[in-house]
C-alpha positions in Angstrom: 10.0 27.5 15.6 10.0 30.0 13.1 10.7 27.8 10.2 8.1 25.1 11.5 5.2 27.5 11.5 6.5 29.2 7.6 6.7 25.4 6.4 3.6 24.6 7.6 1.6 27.9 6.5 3.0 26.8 2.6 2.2 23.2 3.3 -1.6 24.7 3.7 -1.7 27.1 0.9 -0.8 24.2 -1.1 -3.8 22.2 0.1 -6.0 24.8 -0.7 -5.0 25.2 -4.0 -5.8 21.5 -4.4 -8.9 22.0 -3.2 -9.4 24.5 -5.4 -8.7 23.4 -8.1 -10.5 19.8 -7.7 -13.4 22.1 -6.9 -13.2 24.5 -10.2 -13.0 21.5 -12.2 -16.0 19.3 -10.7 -13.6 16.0 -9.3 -15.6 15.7 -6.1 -12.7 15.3 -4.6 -12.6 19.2 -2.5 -13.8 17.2 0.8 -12.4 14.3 0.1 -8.1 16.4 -0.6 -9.6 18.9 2.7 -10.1 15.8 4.8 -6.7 14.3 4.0 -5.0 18.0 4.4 -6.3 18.0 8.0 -5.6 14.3 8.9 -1.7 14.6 7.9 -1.5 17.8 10.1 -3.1 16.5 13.1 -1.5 12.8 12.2 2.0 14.2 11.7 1.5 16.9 15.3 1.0 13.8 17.2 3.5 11.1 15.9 5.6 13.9 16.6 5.1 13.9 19.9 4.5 10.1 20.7 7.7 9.4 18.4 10.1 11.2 21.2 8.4 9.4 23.9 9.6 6.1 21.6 12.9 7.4 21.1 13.2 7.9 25.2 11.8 4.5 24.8 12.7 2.0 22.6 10.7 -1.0 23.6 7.2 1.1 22.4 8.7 1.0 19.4 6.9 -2.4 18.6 3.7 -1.0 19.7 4.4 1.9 17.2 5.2 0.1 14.7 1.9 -2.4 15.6 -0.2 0.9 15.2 1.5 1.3 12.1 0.5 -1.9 10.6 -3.3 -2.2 12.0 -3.8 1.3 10.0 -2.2 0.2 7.1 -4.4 -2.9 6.9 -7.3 -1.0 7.7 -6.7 2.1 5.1 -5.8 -1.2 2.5 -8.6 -3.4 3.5 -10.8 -0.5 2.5 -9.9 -0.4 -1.1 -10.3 -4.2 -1.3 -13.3 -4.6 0.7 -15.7 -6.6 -1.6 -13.5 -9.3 -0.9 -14.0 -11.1 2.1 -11.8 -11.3 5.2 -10.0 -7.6 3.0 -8.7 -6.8 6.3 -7.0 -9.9 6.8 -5.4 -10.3 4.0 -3.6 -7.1 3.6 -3.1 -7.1 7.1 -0.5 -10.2 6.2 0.5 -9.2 2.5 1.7 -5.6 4.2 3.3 -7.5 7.4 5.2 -10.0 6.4 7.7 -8.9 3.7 7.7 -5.1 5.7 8.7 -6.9 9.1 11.1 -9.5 7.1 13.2 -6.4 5.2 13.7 -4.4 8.4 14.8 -7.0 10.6 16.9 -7.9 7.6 18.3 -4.4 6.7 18.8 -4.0 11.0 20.0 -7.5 11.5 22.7 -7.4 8.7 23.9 -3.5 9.8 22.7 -1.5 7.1 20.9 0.2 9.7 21.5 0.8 13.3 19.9 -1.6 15.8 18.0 1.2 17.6 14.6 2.6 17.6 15.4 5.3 15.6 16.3 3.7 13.2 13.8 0.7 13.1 10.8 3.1 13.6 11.3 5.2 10.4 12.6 2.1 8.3 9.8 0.1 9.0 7.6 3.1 8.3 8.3 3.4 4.9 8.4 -0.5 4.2 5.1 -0.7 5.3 3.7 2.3 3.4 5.2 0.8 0.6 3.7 -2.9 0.9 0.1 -1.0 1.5 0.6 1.0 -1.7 1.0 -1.8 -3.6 -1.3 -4.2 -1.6 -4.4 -1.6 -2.5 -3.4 -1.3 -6.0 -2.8 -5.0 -6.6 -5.9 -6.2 -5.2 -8.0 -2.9 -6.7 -7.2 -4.1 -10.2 -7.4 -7.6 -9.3 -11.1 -7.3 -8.0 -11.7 -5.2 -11.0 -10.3 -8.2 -13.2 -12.4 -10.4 -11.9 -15.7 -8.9 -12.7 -14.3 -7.4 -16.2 -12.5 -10.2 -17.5 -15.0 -12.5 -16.8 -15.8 -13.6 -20.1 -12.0 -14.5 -21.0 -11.9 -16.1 -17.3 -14.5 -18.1 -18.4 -13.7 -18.8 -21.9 -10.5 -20.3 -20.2 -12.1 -22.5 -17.8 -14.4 -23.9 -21.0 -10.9 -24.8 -22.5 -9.8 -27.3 -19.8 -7.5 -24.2 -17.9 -7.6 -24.9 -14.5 -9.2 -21.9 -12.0 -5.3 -20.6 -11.2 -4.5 -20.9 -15.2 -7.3 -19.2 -16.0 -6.7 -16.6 -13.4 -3.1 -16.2 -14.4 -3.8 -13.5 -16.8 -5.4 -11.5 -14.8 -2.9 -12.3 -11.7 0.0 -10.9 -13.6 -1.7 -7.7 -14.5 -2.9 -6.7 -11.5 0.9 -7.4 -10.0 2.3 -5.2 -13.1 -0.7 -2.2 -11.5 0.6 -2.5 -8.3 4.5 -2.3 -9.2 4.5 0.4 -11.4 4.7 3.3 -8.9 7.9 1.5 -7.0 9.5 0.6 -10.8 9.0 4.2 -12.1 10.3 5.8 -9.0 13.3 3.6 -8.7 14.0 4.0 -12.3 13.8 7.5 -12.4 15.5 8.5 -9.1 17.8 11.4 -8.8 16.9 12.1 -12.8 13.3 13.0 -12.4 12.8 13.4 -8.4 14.5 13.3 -5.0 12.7 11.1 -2.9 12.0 12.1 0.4 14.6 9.8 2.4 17.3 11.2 0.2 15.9 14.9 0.8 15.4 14.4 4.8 18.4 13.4 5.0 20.3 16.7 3.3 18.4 18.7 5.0 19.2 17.0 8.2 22.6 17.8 7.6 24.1 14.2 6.1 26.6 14.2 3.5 24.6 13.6 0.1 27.2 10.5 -0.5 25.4 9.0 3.1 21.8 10.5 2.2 22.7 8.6 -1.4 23.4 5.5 0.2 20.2 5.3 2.5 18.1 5.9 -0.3 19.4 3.7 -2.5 18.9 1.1 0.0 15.6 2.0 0.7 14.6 1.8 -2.5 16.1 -1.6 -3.7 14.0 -2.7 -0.6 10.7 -1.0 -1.4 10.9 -3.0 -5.0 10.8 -6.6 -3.0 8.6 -5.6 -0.3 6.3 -4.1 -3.0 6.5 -7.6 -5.2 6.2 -10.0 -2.0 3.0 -8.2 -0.5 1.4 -8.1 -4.0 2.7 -11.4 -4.6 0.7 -12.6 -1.7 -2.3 -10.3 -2.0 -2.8 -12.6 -4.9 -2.4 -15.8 -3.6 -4.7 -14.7 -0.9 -7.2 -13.3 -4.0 -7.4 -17.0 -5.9 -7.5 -19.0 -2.8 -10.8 -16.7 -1.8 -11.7 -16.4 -5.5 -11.1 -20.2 -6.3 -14.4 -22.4 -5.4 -14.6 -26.3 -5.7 -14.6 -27.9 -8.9 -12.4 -25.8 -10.1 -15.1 -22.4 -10.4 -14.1 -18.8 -10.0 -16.1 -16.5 -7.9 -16.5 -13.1 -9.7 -17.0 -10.4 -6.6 -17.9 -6.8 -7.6 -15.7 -3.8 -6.6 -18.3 -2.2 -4.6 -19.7 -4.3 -2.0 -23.3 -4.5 -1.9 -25.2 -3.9 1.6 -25.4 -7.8 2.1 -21.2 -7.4 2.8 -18.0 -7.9 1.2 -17.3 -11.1 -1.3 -20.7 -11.1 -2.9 -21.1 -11.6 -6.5 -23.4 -9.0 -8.5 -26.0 -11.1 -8.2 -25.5 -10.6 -4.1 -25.1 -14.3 -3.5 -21.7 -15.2 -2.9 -18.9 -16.9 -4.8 -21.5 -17.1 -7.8 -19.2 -19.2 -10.3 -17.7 -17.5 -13.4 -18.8 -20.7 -15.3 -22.5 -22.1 -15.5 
């Protein structure tokens, strides 16, 4: 208990030093870092509790992990919400390559076929498919009202809507990988991640705490790439309009809702 409460004090000290500091240099982000600070610590106090209850037992383990998901879709959804349907289509980009990997990793044995097991596995699948679901379709949006005029300089050339979105496609994917690549590529050089970490200090043998995270990790890259793969697909299909126009949406919504152009009427063509 004693360690618990000395972890958590420093855990604190360091949020208010963020605070701090975003407030000495005028980020306006103080509320916004305090806010987050006190979510994680009542967050973490109850999925500490509810996760033994899921332990005792296993079949609320699909309702936790359903919980998981709807917040993940909503925190995503959020960043992508001048899109329409933004919910809906990170709800599915994080869903299915998160629930495909873990009933993968459990169904070939690299992980036991319990709820301890499936619960924290498909945790960290899932933040990772959100991570780069809200960076892929952040930059995408963003791509779509600032590359406008190459967007529609390719459309004038004959490029179909997709050809012309291509481009634009293929850097918003890059966006939304580069946190997975970096890590992976960096691992064990630059930082610990937290898998191999929890595990050491759980008391694993660092050649099993190795192993997990490796595994982990190789995973994270192609749940990453599927669920910004799709993001996209789901982007051009709302993006592409008939006779081969592009809809330009802006990346705040106006008050008329998400998916409106800047012009507040929606799917406004990116060519006359």
């Amino acid at each position: 208990m004693k360690d618990v409460l000395t972890q958590g004090a420093a855990g604190l000290f360091l949020a208010a030093v963020a605070v701090g500091l975003a407030w000495r240099l005028g980020l306006g982000l103080s509320s916004e870092i305090a806010i987050a600070a006190a979510r994680a610590v009542v967050q973490l106090t109850a999925v500490g509790a509810v996760i033994v209850v899921v332990f005792r037992v296993p079949a609320l383990a699909f309702a936790f992990v359903a919980v998981m998901l709807s917040t993940a879709a909503f925190t995503s959804g959020r960043r992508i919400r001048a899109l329409p349907h933004a919910r809906g289509f990170a709800f599915a980009a994080i869903a299915v390559p998160a629930l495909l990997a873990t009933g993968f990793l459990l169904a070939v044995g690299a992980f036991a076929f319990t709820a301890r097991a499936a619960v924290p596995t498909a945790g960290i699948l899932i933040g990772g498919a959100m991570a780069a679901t809200s960076l892929t379709g952040r930059r995408l949006v963003e791509e779509l009202s600032s590359a406008h005029a190459e967007i529609e300089a390719r459309l004038c050339l004959g490029d179909s809507a997709r050809e012309a979105l291509r481009p634009s496609v293929q850097r918003a994917v890059a966006t939304g990988l580069t946190p997975a690549i970096d890590q992976t590529r960096s691992v064990g050089l630059v930082t610990l991640p937290g898998t191999f970490v929890g595990l050491l200090l759980g008391g694993a043998r660092p050649a099993e705490a190795a192993s997990t995270q490796l595994v982990m990790l190789l995973a994270l890259l192609a749940v990453e790439l599927t669920a910004a793969a799709l993001l996209t697909e789901f982007v051009q299909r709302a993006a592409v309009a008939p006779g081969e126009r592009v809809r330009r949406f802006t990346t705040e919504p106006s008050r008329g809702g998400p998916g409106r152009s800047r012009s507040g009427r929606r799917g406004r063509s990116a060519r006359a």
